[in-house]
C-alpha positions as CSV (number, residue, x, y, z in Angstrom):
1,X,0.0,0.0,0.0
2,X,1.0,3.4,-0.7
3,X,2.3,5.7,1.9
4,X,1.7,8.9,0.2
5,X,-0.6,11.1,-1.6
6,X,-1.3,11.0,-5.3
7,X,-2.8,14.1,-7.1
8,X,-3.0,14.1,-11.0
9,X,-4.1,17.0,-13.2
10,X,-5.9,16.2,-16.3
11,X,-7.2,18.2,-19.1
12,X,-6.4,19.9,-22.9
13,X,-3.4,22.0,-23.6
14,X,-3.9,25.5,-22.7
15,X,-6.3,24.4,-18.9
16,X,-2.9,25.3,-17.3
17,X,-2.2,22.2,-15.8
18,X,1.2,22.2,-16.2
19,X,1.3,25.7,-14.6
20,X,-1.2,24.5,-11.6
21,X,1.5,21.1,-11.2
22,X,4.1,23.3,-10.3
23,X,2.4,25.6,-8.4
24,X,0.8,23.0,-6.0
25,X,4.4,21.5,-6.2
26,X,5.6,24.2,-4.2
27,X,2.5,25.1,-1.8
28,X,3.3,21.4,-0.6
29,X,6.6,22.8,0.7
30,X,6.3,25.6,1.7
31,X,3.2,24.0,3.5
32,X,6.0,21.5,5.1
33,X,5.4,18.5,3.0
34,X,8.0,16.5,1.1
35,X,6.8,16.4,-2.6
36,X,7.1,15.4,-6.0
37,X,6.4,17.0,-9.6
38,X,6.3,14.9,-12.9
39,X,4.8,14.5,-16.1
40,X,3.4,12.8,-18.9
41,X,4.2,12.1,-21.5
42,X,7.8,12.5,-19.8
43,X,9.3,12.6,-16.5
44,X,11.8,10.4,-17.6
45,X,15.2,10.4,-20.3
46,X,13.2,7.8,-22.0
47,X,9.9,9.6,-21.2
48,X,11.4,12.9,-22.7
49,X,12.5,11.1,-25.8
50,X,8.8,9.3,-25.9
51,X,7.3,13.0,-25.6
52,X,9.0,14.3,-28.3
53,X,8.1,11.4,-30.6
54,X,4.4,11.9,-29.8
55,X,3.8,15.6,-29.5
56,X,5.4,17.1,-31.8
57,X,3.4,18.5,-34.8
58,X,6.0,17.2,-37.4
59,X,5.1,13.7,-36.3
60,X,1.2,13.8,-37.8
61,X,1.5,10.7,-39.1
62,X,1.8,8.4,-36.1
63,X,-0.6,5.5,-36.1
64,X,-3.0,5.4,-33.3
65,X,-1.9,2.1,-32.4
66,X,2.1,3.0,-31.9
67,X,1.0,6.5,-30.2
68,X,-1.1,4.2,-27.5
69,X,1.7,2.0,-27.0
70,X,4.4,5.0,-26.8
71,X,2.3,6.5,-24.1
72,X,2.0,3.3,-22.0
73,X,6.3,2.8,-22.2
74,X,6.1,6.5,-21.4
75,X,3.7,6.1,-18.4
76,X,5.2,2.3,-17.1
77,X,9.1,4.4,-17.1
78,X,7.2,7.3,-14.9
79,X,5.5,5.0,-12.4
80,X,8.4,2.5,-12.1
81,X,11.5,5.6,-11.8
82,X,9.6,8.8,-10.1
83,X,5.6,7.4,-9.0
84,X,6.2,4.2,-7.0
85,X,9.4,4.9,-5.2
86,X,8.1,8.6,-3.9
87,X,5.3,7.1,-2.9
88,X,6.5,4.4,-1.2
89,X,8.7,7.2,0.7
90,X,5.9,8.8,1.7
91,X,6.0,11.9,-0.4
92,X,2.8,14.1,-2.3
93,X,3.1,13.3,-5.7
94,X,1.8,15.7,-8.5
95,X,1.3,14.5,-12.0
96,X,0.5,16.5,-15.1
97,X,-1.8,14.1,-16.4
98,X,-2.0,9.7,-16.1
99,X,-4.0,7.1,-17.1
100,X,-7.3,8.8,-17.6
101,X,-5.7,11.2,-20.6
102,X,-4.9,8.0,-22.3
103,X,-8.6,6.9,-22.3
104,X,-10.0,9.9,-22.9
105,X,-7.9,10.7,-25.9
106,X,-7.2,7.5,-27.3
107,X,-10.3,5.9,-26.2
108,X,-13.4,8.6,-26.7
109,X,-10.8,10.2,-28.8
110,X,-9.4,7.9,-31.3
111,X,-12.2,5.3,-30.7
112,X,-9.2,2.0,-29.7
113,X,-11.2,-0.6,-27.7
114,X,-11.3,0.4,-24.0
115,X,-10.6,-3.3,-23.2
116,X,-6.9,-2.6,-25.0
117,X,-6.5,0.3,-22.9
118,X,-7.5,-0.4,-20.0
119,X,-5.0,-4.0,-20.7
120,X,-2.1,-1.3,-21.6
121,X,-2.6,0.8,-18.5
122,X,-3.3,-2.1,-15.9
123,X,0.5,-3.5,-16.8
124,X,1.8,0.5,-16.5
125,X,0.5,1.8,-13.6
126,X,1.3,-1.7,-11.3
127,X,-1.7,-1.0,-9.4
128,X,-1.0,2.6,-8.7
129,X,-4.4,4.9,-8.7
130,X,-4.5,8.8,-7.8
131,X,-5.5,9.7,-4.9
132,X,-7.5,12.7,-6.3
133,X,-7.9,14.3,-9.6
134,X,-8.4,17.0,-11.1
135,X,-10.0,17.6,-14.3
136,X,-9.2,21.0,-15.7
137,X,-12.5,21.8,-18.0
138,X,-11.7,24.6,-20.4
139,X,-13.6,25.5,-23.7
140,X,-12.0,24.1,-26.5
141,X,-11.3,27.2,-28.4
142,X,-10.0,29.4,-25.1
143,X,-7.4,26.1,-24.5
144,X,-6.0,26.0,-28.0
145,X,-6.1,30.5,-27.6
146,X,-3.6,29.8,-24.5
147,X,-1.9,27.4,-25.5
148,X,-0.7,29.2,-28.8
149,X,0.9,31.8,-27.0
150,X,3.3,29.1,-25.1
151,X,7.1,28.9,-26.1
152,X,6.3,25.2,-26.9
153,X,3.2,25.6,-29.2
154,X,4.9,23.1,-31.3
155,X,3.6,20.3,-28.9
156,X,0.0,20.7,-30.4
157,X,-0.7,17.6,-33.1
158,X,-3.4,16.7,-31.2
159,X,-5.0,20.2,-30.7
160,X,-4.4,20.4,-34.8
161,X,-6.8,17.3,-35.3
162,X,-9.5,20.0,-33.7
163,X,-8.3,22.9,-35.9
164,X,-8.3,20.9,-39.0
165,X,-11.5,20.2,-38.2
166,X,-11.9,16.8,-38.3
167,X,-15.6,15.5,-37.5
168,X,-15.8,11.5,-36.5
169,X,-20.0,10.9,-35.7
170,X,-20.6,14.5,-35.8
171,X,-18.2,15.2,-33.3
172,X,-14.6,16.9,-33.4
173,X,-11.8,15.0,-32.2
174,X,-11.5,17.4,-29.0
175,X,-15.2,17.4,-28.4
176,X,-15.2,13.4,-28.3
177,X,-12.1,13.9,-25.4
178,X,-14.2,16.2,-23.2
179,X,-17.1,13.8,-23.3
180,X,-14.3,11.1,-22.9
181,X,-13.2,13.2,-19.8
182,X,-17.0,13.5,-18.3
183,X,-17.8,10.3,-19.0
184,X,-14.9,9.1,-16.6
185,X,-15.9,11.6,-13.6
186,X,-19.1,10.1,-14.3
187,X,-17.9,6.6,-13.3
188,X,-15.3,7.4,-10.5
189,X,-17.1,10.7,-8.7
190,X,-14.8,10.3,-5.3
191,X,-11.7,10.5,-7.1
192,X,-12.5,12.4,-10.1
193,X,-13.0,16.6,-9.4
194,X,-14.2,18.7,-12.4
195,X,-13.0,22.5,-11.7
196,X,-13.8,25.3,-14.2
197,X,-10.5,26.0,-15.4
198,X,-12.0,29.4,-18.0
199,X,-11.8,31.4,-14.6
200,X,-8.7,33.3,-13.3
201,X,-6.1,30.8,-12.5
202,X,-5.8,32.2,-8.7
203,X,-9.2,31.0,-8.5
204,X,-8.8,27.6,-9.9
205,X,-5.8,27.1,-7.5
206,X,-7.8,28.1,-4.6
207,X,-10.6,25.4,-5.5
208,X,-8.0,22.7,-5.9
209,X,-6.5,23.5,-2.8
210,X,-9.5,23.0,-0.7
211,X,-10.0,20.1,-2.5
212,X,-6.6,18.5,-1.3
213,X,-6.9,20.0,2.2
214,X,-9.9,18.1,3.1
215,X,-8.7,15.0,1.1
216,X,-5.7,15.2,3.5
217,X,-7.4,15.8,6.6
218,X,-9.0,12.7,6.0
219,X,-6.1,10.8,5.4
220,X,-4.2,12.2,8.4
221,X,-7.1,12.0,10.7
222,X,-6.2,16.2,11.5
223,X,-7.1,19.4,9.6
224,X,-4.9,20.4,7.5
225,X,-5.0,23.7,6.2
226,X,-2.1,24.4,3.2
227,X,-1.3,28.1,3.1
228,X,-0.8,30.0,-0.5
């Protein structure tokens, strides 16, 4: 069993996610608490190599089939080298995004049979679920506004699948994730938290960190109030 506390942060480019990760990152010390930061795709040399591969818009042509596979090595590296061990030390781990991206993109996303994925994850995250998270829900077109103005707008070939405009039943390929993503709170409301991410981020980092202050006052059996 676990010793720590496992807080993933899931939603499109541009919901600030990677922003909020390091942000919490460093409430927890500050707030006294040994902590952890990683990513995915990444978080590892073998991760960061994996990242590349995938993100990048110069890689369009990736089958859907080797992109679900590359994020599975990507994730198995992550839990196995940063995930497991800090949490087995005791530490709060923060994750910019985990298993549920995977479904929600690759599964309401690309359509790949759930049984797969859920097969693919089951082997990557050796048993390891989040403790809490945190789906960032912005509107499609105010993520992909942000997350053009980022230094690394080139990590956007799935956000280009929107802009291209490519329908499947109807549906754009980043309107199938977001139901993907509601459809999985849906099923797992007590670890699953949707937070409007369109507001001010101060605001979305106030919500989140009531959020993990009762979730630890649970586990620790004491309040704990974490100070901005």
């Amino acid at each position: 069993m676990k010793k720590g506390y496992f807080v993933t942060l899931e939603g499109f480019e541009g919901s600030g996610k990677t922003t909020l990760a390091h942000k919490l990152y460093h409430i927890f010390l500050k707030n006294g608490f040994h902590a952890l930061v990683t990513k995915e795709p990444g978080g590892t040399s073998a991760g960061d190599k994996i990242r590349k591969i995938l993100l990048e818009r110069e890689n369009e042509g990736l089958g859907y089939k080797a992109e679900l596979l590359l994020f599975a090595a990507s994730r198995s590296e992550n839990v196995r080298i940063n995930i497991k061990p800090a949490l087995e030390k005791g530490l709060i781990v923060i994750c910019d995004r985990y298993f549920d991206s995977t479904i929600a993109y690759q599964g309401f996303g690309r359509g790949i049979d759930m049984d797969i994925i859920e097969y693919l994850n089951s082997i990557a995250i050796e048993g390891i679920i989040p403790d809490l998270t945190i789906f960032l829900d912005v509107d499609t077109e105010i993520g992909l506004k942000r997350a053009t103005t980022l230094s690394k707008s080139t990590e956007l070939r799935f956000e280009d699948e929107f802009l291209q405009k490519k329908e499947v039943n109807g549906k754009l390929f980043l309107e199938r994730v977001r139901d993907g993503y509601y459809q999985i709170a849906r099923q797992n409301p007590d670890r699953i938290k949707i937070i409007d991410a369109n507001r001010d981020i101060s605001l979305i980092l106030k919500d989140i960190i009531g959020l993990i202050g009762t979730h630890l006052s649970l586990k620790y059996k004491k309040e704990v109030i974490l100070n901005l």
